[in-house]
One Martini backbone bead per residue (centre of mass of N, CA, C, O) as a GRO file, in nm:
protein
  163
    1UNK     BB    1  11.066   7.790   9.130
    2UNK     BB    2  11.092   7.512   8.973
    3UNK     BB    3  10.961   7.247   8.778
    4UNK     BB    4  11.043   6.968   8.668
    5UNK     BB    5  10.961   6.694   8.473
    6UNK     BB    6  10.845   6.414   8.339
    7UNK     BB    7  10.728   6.231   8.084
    8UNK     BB    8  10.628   6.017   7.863
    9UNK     BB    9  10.715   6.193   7.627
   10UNK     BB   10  10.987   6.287   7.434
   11UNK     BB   11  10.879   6.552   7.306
   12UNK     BB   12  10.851   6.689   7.581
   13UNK     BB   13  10.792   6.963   7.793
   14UNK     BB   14  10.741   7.041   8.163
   15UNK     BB   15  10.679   7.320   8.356
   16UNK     BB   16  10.660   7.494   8.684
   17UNK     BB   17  10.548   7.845   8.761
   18UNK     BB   18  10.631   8.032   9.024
   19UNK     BB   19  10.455   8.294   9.109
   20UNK     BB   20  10.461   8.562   9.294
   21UNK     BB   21  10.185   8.793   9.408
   22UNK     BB   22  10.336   9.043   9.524
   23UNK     BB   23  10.527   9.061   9.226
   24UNK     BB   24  10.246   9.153   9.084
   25UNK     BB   25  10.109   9.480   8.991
   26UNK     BB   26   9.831   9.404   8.912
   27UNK     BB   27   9.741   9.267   9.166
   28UNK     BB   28   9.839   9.465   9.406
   29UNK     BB   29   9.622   9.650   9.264
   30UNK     BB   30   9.350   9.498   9.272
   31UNK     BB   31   9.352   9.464   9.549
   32UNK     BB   32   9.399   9.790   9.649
   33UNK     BB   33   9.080   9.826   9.541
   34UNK     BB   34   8.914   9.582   9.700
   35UNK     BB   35   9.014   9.729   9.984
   36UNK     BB   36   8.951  10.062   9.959
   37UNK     BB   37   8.652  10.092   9.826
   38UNK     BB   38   8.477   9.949  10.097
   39UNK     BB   39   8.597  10.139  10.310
   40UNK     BB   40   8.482  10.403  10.152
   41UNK     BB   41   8.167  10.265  10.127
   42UNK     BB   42   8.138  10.259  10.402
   43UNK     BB   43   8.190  10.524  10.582
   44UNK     BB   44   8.043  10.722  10.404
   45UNK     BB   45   7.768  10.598  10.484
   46UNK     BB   46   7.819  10.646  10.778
   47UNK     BB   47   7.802  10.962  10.742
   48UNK     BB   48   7.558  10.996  10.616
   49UNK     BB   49   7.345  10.809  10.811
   50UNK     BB   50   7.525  11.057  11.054
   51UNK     BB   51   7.382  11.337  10.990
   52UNK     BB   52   7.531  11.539  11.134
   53UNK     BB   53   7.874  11.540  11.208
   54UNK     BB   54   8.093  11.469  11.503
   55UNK     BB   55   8.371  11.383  11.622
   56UNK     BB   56   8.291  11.156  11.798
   57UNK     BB   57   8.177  10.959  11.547
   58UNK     BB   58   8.399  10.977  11.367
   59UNK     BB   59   8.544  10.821  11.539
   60UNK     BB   60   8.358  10.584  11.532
   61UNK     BB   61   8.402  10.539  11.208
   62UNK     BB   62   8.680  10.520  11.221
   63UNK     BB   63   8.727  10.244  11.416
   64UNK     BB   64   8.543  10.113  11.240
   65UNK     BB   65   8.696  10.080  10.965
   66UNK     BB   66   8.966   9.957  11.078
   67UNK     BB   67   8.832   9.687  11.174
   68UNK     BB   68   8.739   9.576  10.903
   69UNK     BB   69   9.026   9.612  10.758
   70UNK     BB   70   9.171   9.401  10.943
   71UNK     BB   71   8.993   9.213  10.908
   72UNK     BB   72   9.045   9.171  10.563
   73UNK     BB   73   9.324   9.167  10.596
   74UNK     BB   74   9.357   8.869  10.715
   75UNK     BB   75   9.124   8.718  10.481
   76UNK     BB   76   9.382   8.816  10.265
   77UNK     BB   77   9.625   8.692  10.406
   78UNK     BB   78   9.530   8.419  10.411
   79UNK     BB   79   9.465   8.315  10.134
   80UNK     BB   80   9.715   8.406   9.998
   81UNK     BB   81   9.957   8.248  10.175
   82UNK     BB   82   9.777   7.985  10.336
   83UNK     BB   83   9.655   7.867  10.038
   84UNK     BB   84   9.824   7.993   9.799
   85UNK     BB   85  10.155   8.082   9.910
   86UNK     BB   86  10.218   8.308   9.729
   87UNK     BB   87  10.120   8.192   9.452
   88UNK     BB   88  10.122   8.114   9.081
   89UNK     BB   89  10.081   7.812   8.893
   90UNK     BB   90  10.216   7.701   8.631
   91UNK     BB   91  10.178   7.538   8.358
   92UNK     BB   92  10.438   7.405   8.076
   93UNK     BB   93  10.393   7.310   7.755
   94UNK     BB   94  10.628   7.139   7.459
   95UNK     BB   95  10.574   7.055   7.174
   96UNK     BB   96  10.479   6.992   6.871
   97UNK     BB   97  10.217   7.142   6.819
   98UNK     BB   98  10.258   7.305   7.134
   99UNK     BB   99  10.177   7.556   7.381
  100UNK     BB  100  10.064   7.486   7.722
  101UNK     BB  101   9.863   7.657   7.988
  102UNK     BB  102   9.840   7.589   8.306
  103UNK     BB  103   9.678   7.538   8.587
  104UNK     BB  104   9.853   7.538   8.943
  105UNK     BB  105   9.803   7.436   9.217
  106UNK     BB  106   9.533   7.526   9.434
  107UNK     BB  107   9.390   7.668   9.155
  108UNK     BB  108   9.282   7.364   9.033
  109UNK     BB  109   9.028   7.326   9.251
  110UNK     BB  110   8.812   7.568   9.219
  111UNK     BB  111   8.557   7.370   9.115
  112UNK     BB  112   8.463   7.276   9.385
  113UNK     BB  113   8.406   7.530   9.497
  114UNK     BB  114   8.200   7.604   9.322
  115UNK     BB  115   8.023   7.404   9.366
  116UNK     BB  116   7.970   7.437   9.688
  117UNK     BB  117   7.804   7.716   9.622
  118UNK     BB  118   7.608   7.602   9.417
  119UNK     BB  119   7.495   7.407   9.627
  120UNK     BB  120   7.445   7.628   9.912
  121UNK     BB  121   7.127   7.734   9.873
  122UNK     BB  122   7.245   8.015   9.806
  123UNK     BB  123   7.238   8.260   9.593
  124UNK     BB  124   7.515   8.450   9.686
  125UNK     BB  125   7.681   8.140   9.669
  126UNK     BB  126   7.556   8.065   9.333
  127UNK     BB  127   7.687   8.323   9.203
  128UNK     BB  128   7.955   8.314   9.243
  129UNK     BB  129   8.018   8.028   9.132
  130UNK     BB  130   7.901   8.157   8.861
  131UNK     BB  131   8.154   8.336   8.793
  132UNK     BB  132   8.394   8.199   8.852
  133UNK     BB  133   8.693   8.124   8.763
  134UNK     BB  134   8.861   7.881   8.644
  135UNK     BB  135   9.057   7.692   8.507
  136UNK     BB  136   9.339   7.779   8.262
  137UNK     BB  137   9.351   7.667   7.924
  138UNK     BB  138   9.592   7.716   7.693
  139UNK     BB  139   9.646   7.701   7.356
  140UNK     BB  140   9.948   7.673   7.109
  141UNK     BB  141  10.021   7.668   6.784
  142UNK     BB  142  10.308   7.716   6.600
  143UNK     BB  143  10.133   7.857   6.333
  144UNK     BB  144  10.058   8.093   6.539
  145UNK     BB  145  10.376   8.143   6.600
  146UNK     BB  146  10.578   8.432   6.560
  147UNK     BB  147  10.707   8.474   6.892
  148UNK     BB  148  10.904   8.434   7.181
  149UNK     BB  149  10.897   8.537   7.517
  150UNK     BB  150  11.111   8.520   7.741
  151UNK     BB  151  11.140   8.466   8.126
  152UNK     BB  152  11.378   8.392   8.295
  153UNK     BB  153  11.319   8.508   8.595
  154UNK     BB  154  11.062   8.326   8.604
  155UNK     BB  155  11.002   8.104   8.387
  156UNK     BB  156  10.849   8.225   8.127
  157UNK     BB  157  10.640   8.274   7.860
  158UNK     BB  158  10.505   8.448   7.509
  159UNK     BB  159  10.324   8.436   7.318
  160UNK     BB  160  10.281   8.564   6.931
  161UNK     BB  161   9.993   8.532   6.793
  162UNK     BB  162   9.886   8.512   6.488
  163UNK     BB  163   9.567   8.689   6.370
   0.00000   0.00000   0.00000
């Protein structure tokens, strides 16, 4: 569940923790508007331009929206699994100045495969690696924190920094 390093620091403390993807209820309900969405407004589509719709077709546009919907569904299961092992990676770093937070685990890398895109020559794979978020890296200093609220269960932290 986590990792803790040794420093070269002795005043540091460093630690990974790795949060399952699957039990974070905020990713599973954005996954399935991502999932959902789009086969919703495939269908429509669909019945909309084979108008007006009779019991044969729409069965065929339901078989043609289920096979999308397969196809889909293995592409984001095949990532979420196999490239990202099912988890989302934090390091967390304790200092004397204060807490930092970065990214880690195969989503550390993902500035390459930006790079990669925005360098393909199509418009919108050049579009997406430039919208696409890198890793991400937070630091809050102990003056600025009011208090921490520890996840024990995670293994993660929660600093409440005073604005």
């Amino acid at each position: 569940m986590r990792e803790t390093q040794q420093s070269t620091v002795p005043s540091e403390l460093t630690w990974v923790a790795k949060l399952p993807l699957v039990r974070d209820p905020v990713f599973v309900r954005q996954m399935s508007l991502v999932f959902v969405i789009p086969l919703v407004f495939v269908g429509m589509l669909l019945v909309i331009l084979d108008w007006p719709p009779d019991a044969e077709r729409l069965g065929l546009i339901l078989r043609v929206v289920l096979l999308v919907g397969g196809l889909m569904l293995a592409l984001y299961l095949f990532v979420i699994f196999g490239v990202l092992r099912g988890r989302q990676e934090l390091r967390y770093t304790l200092d004397a100045e204060g807490a930092r937070e970065q990214t880690a685990g195969p989503l550390k890398h993902i500035n390459i495969v930006r790079l990669l895109l925005v360098l393909s020559g199509k418009p919108t794979y050049a579009g997406i690696g430039m919208i696409t978020q890198g890793p991400v890296s937070e630091r809050v200093t102990w003056k600025r924190v009011e208090k921490v609220v520890p996840e024990p269960q995670t293994r993660t932290i929660a600093p409440s920094p005073v604005w």
